[in-house]
C-alpha positions as CSV (number, residue, x, y, z in Angstrom):
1,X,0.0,0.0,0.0
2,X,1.2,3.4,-0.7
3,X,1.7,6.2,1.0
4,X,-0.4,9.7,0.6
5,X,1.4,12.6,-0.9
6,X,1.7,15.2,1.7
7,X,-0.2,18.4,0.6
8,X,3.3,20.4,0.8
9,X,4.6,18.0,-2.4
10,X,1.2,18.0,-4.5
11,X,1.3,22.3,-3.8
12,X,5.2,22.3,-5.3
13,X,4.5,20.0,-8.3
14,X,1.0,22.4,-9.0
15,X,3.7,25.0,-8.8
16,X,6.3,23.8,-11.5
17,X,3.3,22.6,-13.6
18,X,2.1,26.0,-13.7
19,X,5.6,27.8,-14.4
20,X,6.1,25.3,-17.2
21,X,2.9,26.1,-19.0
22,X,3.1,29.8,-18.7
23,X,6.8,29.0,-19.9
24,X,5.6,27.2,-23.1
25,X,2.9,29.8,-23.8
26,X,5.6,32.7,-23.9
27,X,7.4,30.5,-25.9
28,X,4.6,30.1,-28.4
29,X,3.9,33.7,-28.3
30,X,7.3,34.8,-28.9
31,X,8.3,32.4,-31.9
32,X,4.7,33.4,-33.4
33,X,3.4,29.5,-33.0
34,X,-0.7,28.9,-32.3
35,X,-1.9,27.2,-28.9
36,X,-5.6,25.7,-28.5
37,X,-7.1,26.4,-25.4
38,X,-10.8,26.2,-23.9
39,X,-12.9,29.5,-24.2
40,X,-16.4,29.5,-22.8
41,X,-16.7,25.7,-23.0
42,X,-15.3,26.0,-26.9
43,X,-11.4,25.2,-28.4
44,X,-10.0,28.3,-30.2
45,X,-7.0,28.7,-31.9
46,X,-5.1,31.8,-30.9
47,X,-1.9,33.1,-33.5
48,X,1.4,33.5,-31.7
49,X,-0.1,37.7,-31.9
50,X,-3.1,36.7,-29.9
51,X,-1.3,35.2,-27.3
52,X,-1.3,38.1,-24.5
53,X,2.5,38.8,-23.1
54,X,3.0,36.7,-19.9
55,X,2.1,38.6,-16.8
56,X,5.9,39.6,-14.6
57,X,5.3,38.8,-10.5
């Protein structure tokens, strides 16, 4: 039988996910590539000039 993940582990790899797809979406944007995502239950296609600049912390 396994052990549970602790809550601290699952909330650090949530946090790398979420770096690494803000990553690849800036990537996309700045090379001018397309990325599908879900709009209002819906998949559009945004152009690498509709991807809006990632946000700085």
């Amino acid at each position: 039988m396994s052990e549970p993940i602790p809550d601290k582990l699952s909330e650090l790899l949530d946090a790398g996910v979420r770096v690494a797809i803000a990553e690849a979406i800036e990537r996309h944007r700045k090379l001018g590539e397309s990325i599908s995502i879900l709009k209002d239950g819906k998949i559009v296609t945004l152009t690498g000039d509709e991807i809006p600049p990632a946000k700085k912390n």
